[in-house]
Rosetta silent file (secondary structure, phi, psi, omega in degrees, C-alpha in Angstrom):
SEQUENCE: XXXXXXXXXXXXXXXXXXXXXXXXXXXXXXXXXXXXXXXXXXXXXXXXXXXXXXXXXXXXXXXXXXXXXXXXXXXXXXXXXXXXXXXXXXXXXXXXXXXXXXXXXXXXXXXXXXXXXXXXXXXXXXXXXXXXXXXXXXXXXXXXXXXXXXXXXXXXXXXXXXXXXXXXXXXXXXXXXXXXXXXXXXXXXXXXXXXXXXXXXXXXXXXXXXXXXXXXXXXXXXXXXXXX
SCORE:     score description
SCORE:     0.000 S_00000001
   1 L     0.000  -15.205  153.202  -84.061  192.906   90.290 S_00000001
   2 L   -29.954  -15.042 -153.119  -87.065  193.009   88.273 S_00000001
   3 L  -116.818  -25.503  165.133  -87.161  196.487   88.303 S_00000001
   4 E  -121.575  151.548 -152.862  -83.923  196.618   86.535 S_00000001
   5 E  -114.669  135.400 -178.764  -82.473  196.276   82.821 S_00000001
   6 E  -115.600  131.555 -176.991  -78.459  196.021   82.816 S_00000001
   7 E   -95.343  107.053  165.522  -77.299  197.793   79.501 S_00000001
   8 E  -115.281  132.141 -157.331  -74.549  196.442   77.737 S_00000001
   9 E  -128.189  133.187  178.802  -73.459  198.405   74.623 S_00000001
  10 L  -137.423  168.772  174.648  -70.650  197.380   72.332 S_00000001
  11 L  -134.748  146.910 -178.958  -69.487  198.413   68.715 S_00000001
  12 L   -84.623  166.224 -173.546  -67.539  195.942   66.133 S_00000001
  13 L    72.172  116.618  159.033  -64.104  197.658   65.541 S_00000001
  14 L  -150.363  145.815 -165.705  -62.137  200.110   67.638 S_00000001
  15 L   -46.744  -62.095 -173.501  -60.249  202.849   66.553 S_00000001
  16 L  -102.678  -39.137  150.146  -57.254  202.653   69.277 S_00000001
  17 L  -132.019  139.511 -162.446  -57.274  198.878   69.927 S_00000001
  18 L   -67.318  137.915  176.286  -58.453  196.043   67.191 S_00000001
  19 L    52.142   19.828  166.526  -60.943  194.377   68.034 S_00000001
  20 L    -5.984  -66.785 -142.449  -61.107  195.706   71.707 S_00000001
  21 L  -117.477    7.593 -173.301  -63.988  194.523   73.174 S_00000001
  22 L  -103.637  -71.689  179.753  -64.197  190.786   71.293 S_00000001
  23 L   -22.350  129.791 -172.605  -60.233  190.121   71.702 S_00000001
  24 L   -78.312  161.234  172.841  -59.006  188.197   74.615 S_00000001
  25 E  -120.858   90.216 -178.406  -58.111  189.932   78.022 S_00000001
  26 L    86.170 -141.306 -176.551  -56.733  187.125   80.444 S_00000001
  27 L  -122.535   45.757  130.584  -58.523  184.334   79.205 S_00000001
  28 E  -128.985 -151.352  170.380  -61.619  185.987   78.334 S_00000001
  29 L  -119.373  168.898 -141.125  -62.819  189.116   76.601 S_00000001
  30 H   -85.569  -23.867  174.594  -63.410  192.282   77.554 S_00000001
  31 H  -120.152  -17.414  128.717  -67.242  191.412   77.279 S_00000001
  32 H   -16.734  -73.198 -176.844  -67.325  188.182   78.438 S_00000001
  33 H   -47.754  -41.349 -153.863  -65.799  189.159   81.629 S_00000001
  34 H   -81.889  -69.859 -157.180  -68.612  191.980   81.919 S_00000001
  35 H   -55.316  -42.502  166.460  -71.650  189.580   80.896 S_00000001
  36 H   -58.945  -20.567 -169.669  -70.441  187.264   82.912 S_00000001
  37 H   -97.798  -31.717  144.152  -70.014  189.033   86.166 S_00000001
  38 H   -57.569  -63.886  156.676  -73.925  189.751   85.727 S_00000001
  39 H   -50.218  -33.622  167.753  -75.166  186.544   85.868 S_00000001
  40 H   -43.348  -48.730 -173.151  -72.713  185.681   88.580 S_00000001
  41 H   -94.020  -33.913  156.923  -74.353  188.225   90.834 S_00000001
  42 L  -141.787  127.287 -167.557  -77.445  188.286   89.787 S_00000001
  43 L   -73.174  -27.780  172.929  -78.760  185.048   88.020 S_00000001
  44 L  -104.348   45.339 -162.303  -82.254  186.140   86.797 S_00000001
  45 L   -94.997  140.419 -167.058  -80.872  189.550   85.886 S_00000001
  46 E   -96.657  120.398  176.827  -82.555  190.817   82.426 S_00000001
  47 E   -93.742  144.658  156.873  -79.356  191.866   80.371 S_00000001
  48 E   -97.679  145.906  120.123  -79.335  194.127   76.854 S_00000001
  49 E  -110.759  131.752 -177.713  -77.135  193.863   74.747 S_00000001
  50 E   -99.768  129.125  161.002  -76.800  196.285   71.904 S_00000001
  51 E  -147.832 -177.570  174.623  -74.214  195.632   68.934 S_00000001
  52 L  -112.191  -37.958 -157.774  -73.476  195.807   65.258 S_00000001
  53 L  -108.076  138.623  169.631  -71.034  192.911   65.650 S_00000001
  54 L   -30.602  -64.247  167.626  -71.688  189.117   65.085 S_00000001
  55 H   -54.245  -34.610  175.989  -69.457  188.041   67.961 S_00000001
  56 H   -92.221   11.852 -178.918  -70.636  190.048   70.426 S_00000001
  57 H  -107.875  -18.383 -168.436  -74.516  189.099   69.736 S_00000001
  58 H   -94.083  -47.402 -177.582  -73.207  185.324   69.840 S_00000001
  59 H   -66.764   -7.096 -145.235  -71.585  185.839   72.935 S_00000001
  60 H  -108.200  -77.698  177.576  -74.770  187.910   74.511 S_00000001
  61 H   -35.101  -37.084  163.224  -76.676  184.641   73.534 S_00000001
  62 L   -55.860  -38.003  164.570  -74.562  182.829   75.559 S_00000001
  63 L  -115.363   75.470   96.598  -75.971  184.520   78.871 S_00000001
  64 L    87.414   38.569  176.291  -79.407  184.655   78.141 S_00000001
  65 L   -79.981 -173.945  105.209  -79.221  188.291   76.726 S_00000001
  66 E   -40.172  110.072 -169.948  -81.960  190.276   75.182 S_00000001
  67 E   -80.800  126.766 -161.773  -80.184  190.691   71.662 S_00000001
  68 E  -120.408   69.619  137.533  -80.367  194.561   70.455 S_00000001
  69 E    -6.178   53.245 -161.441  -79.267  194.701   66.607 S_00000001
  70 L   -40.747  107.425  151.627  -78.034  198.085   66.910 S_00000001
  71 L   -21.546  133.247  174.633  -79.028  200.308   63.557 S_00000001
  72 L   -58.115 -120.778  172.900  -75.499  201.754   61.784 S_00000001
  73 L    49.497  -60.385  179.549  -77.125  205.406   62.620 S_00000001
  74 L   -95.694    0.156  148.546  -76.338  204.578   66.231 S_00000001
  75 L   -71.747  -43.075  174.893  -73.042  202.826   65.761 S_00000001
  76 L   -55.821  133.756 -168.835  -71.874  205.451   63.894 S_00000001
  77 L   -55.893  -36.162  173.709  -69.032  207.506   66.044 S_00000001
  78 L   -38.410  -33.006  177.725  -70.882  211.143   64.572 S_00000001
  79 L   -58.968  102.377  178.791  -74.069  209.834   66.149 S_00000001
  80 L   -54.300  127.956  154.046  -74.160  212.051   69.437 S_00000001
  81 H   -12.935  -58.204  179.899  -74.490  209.973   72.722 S_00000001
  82 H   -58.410  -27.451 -172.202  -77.419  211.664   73.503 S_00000001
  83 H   -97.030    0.011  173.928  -79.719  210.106   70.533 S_00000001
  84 H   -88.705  -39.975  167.372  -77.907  206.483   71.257 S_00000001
  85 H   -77.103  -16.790  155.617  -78.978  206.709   74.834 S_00000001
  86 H   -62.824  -68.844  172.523  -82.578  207.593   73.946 S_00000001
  87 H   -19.023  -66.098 -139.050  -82.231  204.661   71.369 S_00000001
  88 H   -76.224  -44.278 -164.343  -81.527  202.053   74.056 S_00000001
  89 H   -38.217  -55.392 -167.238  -83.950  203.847   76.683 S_00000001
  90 H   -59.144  -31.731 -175.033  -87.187  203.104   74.271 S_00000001
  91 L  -101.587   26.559  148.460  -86.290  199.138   74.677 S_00000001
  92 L  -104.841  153.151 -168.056  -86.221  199.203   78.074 S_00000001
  93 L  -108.691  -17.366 -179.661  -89.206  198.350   79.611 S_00000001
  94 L   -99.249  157.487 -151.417  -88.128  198.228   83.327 S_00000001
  95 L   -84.518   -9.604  145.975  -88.188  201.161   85.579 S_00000001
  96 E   -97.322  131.240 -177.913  -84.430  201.260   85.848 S_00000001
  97 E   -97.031   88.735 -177.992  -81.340  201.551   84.000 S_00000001
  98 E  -119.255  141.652 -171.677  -77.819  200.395   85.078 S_00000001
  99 E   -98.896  126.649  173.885  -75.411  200.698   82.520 S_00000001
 100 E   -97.030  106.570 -161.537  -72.372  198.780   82.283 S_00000001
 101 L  -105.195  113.260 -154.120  -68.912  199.354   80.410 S_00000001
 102 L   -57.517  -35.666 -164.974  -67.187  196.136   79.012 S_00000001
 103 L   -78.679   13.578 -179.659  -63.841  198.655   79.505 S_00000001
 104 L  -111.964   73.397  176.128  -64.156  198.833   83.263 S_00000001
 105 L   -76.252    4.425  171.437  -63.064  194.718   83.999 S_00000001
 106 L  -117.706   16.931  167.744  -61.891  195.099   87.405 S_00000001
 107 L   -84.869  126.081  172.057  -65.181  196.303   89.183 S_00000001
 108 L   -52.793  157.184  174.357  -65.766  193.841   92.032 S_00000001
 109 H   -62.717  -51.952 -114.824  -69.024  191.796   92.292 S_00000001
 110 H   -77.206  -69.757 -173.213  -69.174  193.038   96.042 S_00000001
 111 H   -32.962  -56.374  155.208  -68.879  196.441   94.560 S_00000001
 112 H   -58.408  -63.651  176.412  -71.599  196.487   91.597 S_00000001
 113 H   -64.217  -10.591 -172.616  -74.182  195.010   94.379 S_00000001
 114 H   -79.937  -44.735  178.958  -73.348  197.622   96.852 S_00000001
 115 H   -38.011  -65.667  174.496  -73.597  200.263   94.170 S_00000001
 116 H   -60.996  -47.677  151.912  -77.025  198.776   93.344 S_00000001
 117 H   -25.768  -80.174 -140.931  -78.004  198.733   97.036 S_00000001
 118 H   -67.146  -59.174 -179.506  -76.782  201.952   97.682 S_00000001
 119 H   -66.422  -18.272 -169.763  -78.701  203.819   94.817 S_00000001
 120 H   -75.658  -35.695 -163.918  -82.319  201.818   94.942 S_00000001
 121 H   -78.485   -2.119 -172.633  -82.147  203.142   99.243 S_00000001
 122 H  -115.481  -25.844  176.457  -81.391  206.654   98.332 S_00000001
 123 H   -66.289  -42.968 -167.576  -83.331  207.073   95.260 S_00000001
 124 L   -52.672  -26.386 -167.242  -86.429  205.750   97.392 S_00000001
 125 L  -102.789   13.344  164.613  -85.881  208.667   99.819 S_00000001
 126 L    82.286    7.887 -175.735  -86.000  211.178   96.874 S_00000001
 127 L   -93.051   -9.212 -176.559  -81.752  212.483   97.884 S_00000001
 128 L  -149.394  144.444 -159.947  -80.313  211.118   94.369 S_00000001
 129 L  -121.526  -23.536 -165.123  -82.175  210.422   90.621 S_00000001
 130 E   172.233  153.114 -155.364  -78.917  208.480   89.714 S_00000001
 131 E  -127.761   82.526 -163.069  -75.839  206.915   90.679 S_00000001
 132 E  -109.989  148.079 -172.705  -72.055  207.026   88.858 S_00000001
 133 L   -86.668  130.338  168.989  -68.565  205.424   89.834 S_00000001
 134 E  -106.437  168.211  169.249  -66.070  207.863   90.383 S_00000001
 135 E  -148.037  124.345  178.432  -63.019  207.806   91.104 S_00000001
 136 E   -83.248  130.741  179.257  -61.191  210.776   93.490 S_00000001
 137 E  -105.448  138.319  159.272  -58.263  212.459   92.286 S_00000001
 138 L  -134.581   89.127  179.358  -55.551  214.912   93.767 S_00000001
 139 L  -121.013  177.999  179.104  -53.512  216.061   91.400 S_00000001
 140 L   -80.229   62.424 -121.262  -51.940  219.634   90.200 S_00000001
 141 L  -108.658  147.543 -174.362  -54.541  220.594   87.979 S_00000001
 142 E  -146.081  149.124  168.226  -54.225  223.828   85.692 S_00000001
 143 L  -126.054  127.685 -139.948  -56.270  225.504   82.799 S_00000001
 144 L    23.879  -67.229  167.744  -53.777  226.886   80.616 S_00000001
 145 L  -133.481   47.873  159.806  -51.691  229.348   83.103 S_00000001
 146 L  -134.034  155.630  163.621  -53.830  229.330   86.093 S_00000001
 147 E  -106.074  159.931 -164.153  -54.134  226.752   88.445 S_00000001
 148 L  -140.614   38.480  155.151  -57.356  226.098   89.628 S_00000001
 149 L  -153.456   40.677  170.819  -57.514  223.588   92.967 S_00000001
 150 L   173.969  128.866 -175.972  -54.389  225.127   94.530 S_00000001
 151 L   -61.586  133.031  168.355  -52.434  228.262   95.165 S_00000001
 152 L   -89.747   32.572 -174.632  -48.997  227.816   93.581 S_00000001
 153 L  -113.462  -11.724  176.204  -47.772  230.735   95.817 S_00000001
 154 L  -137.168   37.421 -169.540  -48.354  228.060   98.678 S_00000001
 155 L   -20.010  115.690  166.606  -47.369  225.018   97.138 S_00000001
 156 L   -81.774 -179.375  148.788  -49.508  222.410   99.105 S_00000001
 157 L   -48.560  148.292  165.509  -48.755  218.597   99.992 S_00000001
 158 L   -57.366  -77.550  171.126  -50.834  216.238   97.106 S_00000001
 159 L    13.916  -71.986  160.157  -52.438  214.950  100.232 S_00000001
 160 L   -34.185  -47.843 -144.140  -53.641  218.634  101.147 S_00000001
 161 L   -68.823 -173.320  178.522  -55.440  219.139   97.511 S_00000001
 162 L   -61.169 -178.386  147.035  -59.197  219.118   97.420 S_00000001
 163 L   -96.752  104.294  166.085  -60.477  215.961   96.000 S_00000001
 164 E  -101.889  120.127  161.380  -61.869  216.087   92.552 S_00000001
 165 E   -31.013   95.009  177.207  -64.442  213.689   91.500 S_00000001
 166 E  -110.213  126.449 -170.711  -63.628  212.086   87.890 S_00000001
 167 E   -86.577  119.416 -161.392  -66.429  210.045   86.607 S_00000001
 168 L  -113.023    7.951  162.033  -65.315  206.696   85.489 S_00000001
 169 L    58.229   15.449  152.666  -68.709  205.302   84.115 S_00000001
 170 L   -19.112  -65.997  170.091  -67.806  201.707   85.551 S_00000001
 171 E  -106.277  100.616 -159.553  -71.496  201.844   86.830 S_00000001
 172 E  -125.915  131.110 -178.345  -74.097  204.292   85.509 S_00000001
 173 E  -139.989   74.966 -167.054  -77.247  203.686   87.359 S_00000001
 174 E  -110.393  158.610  162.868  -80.536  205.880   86.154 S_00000001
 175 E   -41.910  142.525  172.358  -84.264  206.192   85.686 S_00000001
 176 H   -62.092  -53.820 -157.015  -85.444  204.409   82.510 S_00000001
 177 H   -91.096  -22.581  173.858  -87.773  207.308   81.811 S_00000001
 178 H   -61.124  -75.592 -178.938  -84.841  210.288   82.630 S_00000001
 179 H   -17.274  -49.963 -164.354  -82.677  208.371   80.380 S_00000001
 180 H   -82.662  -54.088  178.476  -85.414  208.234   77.436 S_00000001
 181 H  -101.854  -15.841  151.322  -85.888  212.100   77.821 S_00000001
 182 H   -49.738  -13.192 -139.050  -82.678  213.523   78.638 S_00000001
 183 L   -24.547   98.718  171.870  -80.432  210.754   77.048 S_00000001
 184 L  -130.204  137.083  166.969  -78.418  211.136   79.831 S_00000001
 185 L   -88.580  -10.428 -178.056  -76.735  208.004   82.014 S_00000001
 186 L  -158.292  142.475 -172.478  -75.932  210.323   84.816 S_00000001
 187 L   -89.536  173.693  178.252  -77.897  213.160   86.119 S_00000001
 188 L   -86.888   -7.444  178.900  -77.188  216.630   87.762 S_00000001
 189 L  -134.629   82.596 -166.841  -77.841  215.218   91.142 S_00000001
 190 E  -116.668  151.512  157.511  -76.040  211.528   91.075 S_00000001
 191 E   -64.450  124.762  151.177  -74.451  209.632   94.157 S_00000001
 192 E   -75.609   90.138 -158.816  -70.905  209.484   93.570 S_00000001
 193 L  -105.781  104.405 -178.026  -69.938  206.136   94.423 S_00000001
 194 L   -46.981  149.216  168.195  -66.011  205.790   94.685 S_00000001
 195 L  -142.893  137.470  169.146  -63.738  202.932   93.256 S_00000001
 196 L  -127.118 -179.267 -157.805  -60.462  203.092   93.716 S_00000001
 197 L   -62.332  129.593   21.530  -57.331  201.259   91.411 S_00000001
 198 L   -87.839  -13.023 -157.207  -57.683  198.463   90.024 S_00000001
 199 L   -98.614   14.794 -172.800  -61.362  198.938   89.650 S_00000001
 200 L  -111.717   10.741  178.112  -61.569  202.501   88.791 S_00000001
 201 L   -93.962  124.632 -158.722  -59.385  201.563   85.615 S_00000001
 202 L  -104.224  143.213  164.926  -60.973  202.315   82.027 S_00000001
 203 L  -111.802   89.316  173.468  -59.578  200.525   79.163 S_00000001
 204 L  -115.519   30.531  170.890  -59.540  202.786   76.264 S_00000001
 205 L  -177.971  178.054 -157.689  -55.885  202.526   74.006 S_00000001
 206 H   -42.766  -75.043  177.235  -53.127  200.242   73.413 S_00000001
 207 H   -57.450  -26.326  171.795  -51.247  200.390   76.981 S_00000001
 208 H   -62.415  -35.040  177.968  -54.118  200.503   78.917 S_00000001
 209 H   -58.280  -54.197 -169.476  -55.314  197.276   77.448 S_00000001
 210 H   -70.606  -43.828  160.753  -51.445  195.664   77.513 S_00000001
 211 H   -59.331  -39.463  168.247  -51.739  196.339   81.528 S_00000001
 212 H   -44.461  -80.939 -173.602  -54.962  195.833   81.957 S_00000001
 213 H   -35.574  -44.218  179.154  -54.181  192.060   80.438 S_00000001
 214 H   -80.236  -17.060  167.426  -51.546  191.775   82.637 S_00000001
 215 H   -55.618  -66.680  147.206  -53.358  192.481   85.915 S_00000001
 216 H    14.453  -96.050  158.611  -56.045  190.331   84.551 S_00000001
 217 H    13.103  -81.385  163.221  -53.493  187.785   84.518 S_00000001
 218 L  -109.838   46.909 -169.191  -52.247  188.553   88.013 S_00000001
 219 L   -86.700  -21.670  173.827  -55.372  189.581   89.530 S_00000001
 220 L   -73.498  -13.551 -176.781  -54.917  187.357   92.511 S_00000001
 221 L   -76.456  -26.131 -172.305  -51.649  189.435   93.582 S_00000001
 222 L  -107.440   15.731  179.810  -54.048  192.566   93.505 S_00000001
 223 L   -55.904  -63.891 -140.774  -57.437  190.638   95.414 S_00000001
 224 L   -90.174   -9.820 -158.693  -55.772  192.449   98.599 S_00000001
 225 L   -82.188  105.170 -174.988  -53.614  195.638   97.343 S_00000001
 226 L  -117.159 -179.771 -177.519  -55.406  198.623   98.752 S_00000001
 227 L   -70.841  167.856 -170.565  -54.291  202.636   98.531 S_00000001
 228 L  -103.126    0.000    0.000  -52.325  204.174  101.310 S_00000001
């Protein structure tokens, strides 16, 4: 694990729920739970954390983070992605990147090492540069008045459709040096590595959070609850 830097990036404030990523979830926070679930799994693992806010640099300190003092410039929401991911890229020093999202709290350990597994044996053979959690979907999907994964003239079963790949950025797993010139977290040629619900669930607005919390909650009723 030397070879990799796990990127945790937070902002003080959110827009769609206060205090978001500080605020308890269950009986921790939303970045707790993530920071924590890194040392669990891997104990000498060198963690970033980037913030603006005071809580979430105290709690970072609490596991052993590397403390990032994020510049407003890259905190700001106007600030394109691309120059925040270059930002982080220049402070990492290790030859990997896996990027972590405080709002995905129901990715399994088992799941994050396989992930990690999965991308170090296939990057080594040159078939994938990078590796993002997906999630598959088959739904009825239309752009404005055409549909475009299914004839309506032959309604299919859901079952039937294609599967389309929605990237749920649980895990983002890339070169250090792509990252730095691209700032990109996920490449044109990434492994898709599926999660399905709960751990494919993003917490970005009110209700996701007020479910989220309650799964949280009652996460042992849902250790065992798989898809049909």
């Amino acid at each position: 694990m030397k070879n990799i830097t796990f990127v945790v990036a937070v902002r003080k404030g959110s827009k769609r729920v206060k205090n978001k990523n500080t605020r308890k979830f269950g009986n921790l926070s939303l970045l707790e739970i993530k920071l924590k679930q890194i040392r669990k799994v891997y104990k000498s693992a060198i963690i970033f954390l980037s913030s603006d806010c005071n809580k979430s640099l105290k709690v970072g300190k609490k596991y052993k983070a590397i403390i990032d003092r994020r510049p407003s410039k890259y905190t700001n929401p106007k600030t394109p992605m691309k120059k925040v991911y270059k930002y982080f890229a220049k402070k990492i020093k290790t030859k990997y990147v896996c990027y972590l999202h405080v709002t995905s709290p129901f990715l399994k350990d088992l799941s994050l090492k396989k992930a990690i597994g999965t991308f170090l044996k296939n990057e080594k053979k040159g078939r994938y540069n990078c590796l993002a959690t997906a999630s598959e979907v088959q739904e009825y999907f239309w752009d404005k008045n055409k549909a475009i994964n299914y004839d309506p003239k032959n309604h299919p079963r859901s079952q039937d459709l294609k599967k389309i790949l929605a990237l749920n950025f649980a895990v983002n797993i890339v070169r250090t040096n792509y990252m730095a010139k691209y700032g990109r977290i996920t490449s044109d040629n990434f492994y898709p590595y599926i999660l399905n619900f709960p751990e494919n669930i993003d917490i970005d607005n009110k209700w996701q959070f007020m479910i989220g919390d309650f799964i949280q909650k009652n996460r042992h009723k849902f250790t065992n609850l798989k898809n049909d």
